[in-house]
C-alpha positions in Angstrom: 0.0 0.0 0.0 1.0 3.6 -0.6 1.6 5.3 2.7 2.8 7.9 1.7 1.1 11.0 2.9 -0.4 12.7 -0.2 -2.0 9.0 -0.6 -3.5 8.5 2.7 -4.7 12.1 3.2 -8.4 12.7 1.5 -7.0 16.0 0.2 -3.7 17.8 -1.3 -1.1 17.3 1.2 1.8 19.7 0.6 4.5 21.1 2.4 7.0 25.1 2.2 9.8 24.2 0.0 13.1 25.7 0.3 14.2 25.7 -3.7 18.1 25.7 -3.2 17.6 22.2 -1.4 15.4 20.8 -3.9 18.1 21.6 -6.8 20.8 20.5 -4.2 19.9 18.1 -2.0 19.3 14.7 -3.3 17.5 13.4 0.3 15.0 16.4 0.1 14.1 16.3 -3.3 13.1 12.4 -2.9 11.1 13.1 0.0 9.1 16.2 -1.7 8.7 14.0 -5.0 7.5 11.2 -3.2 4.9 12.7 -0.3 3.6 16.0 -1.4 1.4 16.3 -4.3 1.0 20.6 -3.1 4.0 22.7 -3.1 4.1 26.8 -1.0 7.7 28.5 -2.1 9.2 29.2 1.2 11.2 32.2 0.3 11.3 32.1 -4.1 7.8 34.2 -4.0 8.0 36.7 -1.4 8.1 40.4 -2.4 12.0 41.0 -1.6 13.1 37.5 -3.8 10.4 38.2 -6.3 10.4 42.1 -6.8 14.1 43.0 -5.8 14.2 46.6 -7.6 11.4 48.5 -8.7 11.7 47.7 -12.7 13.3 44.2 -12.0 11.5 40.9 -11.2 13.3 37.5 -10.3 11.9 34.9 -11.8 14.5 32.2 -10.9 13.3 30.5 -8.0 9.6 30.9 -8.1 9.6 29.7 -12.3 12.3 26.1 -11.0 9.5 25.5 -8.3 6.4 25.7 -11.1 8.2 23.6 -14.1 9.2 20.9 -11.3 5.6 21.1 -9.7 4.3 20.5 -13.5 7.1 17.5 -14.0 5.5 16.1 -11.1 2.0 16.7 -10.8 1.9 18.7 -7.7 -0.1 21.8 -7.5 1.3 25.2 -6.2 0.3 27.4 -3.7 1.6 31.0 -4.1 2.9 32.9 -0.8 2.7 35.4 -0.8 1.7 38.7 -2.5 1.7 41.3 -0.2 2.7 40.8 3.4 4.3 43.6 6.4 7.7 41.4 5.8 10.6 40.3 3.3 10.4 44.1 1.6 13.0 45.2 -0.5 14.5 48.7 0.6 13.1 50.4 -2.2 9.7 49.8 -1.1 10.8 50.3 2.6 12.2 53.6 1.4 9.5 54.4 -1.2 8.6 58.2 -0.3 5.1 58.7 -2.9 1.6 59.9 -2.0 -1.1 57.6 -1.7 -1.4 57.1 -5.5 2.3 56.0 -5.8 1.8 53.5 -3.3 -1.7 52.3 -4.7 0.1 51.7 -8.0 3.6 49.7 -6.2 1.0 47.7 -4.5 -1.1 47.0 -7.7 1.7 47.1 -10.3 3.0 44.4 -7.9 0.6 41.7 -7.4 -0.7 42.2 -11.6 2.7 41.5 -12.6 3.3 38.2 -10.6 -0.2 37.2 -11.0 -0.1 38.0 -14.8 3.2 36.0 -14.6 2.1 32.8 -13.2 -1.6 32.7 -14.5 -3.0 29.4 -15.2 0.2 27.6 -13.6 -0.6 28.4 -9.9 -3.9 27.1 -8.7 -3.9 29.6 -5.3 -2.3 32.2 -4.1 -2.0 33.9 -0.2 -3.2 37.2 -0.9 -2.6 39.1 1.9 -0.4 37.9 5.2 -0.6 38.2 8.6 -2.3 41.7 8.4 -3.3 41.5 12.2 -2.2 42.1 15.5 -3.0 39.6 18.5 -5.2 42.0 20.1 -7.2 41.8 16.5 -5.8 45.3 15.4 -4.9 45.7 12.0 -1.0 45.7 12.2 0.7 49.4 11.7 2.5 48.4 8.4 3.4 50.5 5.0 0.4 49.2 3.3 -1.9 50.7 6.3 0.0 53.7 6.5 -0.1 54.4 2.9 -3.4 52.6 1.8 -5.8 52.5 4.8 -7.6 49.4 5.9 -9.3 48.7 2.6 -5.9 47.8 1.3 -6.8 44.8 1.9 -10.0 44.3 0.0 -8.3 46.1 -2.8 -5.5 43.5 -3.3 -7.7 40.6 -3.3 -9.6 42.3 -6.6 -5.8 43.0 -8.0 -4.9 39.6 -8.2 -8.9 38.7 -9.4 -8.4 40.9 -12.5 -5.3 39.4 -13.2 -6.2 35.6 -13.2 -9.8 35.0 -12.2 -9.3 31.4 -12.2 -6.6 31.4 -9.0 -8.1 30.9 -5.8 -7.5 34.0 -3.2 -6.7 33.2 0.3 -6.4 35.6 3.3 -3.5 33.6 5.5 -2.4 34.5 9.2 -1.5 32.7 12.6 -2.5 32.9 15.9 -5.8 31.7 15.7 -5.6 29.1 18.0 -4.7 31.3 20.9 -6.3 34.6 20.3 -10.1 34.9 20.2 -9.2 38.6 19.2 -7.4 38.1 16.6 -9.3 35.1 15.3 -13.1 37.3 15.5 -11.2 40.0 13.7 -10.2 37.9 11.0 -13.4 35.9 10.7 -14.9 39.7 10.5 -12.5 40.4 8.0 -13.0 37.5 5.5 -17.1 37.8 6.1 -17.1 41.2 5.1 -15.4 40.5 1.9 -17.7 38.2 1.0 -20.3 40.2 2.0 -19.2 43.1 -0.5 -18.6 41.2 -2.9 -14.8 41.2 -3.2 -13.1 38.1 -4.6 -12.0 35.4 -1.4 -11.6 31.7 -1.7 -10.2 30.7 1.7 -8.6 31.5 4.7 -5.2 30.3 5.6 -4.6 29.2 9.2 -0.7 28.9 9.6 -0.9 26.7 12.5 2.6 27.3 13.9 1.8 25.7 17.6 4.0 24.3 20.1 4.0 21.1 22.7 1.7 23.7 24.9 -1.3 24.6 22.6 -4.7 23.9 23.9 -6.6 21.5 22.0 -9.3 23.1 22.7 -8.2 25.9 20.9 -7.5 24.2 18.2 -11.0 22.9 17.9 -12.5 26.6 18.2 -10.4 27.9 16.0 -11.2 25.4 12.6 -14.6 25.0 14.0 -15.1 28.9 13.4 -13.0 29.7 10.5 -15.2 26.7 8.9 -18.6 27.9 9.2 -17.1 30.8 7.0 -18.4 28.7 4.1 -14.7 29.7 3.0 -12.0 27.0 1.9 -9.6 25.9 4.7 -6.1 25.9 4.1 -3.8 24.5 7.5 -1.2 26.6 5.6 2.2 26.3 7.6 2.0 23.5 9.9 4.7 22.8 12.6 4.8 21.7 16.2 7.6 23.1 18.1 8.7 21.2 20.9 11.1 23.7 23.1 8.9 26.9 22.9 10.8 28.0 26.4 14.0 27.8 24.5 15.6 26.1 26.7 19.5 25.5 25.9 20.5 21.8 25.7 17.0 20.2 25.6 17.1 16.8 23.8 14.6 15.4 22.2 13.1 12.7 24.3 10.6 9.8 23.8 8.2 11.6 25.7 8.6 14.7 23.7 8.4 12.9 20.6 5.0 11.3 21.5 3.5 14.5 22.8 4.0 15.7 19.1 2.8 12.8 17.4 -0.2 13.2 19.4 -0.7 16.4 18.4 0.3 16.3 14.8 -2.7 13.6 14.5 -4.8 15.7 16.8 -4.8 18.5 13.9 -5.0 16.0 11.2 -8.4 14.3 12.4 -10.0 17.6 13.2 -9.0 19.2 10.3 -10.6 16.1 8.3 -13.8 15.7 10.6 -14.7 19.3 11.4 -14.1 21.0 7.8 -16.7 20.2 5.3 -15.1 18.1 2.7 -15.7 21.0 -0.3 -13.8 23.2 2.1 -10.9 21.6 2.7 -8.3 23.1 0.4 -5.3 20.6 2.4 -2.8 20.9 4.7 0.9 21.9 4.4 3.8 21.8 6.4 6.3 25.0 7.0 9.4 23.1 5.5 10.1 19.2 5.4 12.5 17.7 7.7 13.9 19.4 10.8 17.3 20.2 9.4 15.6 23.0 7.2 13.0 24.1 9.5 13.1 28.1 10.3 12.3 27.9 14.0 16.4 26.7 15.3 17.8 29.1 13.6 15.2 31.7 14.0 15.4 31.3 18.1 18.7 30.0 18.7 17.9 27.0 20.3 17.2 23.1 19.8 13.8 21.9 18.3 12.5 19.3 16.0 9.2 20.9 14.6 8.4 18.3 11.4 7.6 14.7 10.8 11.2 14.3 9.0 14.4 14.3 11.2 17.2 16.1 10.4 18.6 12.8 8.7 15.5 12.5 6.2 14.4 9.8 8.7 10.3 9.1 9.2 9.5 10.5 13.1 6.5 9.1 15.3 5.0 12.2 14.1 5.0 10.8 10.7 3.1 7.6 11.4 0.5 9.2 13.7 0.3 12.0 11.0 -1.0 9.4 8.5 -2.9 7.8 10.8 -4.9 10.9 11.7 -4.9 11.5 7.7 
């Protein structure tokens, strides 16, 4: 039988791919080609990688990702167009009016849109445009757009490829019922004014301490949305105290495999089946996860060790799949 997990899961199971490994890394490249039938570019779409100069665009990365998706029927998820992060300086130092900036932000998401149309099937619209508290976060797009920024980018990227499903993506859900009503107000507005959303990206970055019961709240609520569900950048972080020297014990590996199968059943059982756009990892193994090297300390956050090997988390991953 095929185990693997784009086989056992009732939907596209994908995981964040980090393109340099996948051109580089013989281990990696088997494990993506062989378990993931949906791909998000880590780092190859992002503003700063995608946009570096005003009147220059890197294709590189993001175009390797889509011809080996194609090679290998996997579909791609596009991450992302317009986020608070991963700027280039001349958009950090961009000194227009309002109208300048409408046309950056615009001239931006038309041209990678127009780029990739018909060869990516979704794309994260917007990211993480809230606070915890559920207020919208104080970045260049708020400063120089307003609120409805947001609204406006989604009918962008509409115009330029009205087949591509259009996400809103952001974390904390889980653990703030601020910041998950003000989201859930956000995404039922748009619908409610007619603007262009397909789903609703729930990151899912949580750690050995998150509350199930938050976890049920939180894809319960997003779900009666009517909106697609996308578990967008899955991890489980097992040293969220960051404490130096930890080691990564049986009992630590069991409380994640727990919890990885946790999110897999409820994601599967609560979400109606024409909602469930599928779940993705941030990264594959452990070696290439970003939360070590992010917060200095050790941590094993995915189903793959940092030797490519299957973790407990894998098998009770597939088994809640």
């Amino acid at each position: 039988l095929d185990t693997t997990l784009k086989a056992v899961a009732p939907f596209p199971f994908g995981a964040a791919v980090n393109v340099n490994l996948l051109q580089h890394n013989t281990s990696y490249a088997t494990i993506v080609g062989r378990e993931y039938n949906n791909l998000t570019p880590e780092n190859a779409m992002k503003f700063a990688t995608l946009h570096p100069s005003q009147n220059t665009y890197n294709w590189t990365d993001g175009d390797y990702l889509v011809n080996y998706a194609q090679q290998n029927g996997q579909r791609v998820h596009g991450h992302t167009l317009i986020w608070y992060n991963s700027l280039p300086s001349w958009v950090t130092n961009f000194t227009g009016d309002s109208a300048a900036w409408e046309n950056l932000m615009k001239t931006h998401i038309q041209t990678v849109v127009t780029h990739y149309k018909g060869q990516l099937r979704s794309w994260d619209v917007v990211n993480e445009a809230f606070n915890d508290d559920g207020t919208l976060r104080n970045s260049v797009w708020l400063q120089h757009l307003g609120p409805n920024f947001i609204a406006r980018c989604f009918q962008y990227a509409h115009t330029a490829d009205s087949s591509a499903l259009l996400f809103y993506n952001d974390y904390g859900y889980e653990y703030s019922s601020a910041k998950l009503a003000a989201i859930v107000s956000l995404v039922t507005t748009l619908q409610n004014n007619g603007i262009p959303i397909d789903g609703v990206g729930m990151q899912t970055h949580i750690n050995k301490t998150t509350s199930y019961s938050g976890l049920n709240n939180a894809i319960n609520t997003v779900a009666q949305t009517g909106l697609m569900v996308h578990i967008s950048e899955l991890d489980i972080a097992m040293n969220p105290s960051n404490t130096p020297g930890l080691t990564y014990t049986n009992t630590l590996s069991q409380q994640q495999a727990d919890l990885y199968k946790y999110v897999a059943r409820l994601y599967r059982t609560v979400v109606p089946t024409a909602q469930q756009y599928g779940m993705t990892t941030w990264d594959v193994t452990d070696a290439d996860s970003w939360i070590p090297g992010t917060y200095s300390r050790p941590d094993w956050p995915l189903p793959f060790d940092s030797s490519y090997h299957k973790k407990r988390a894998y098998y009770e991953l597939v088994d809640g799949l």
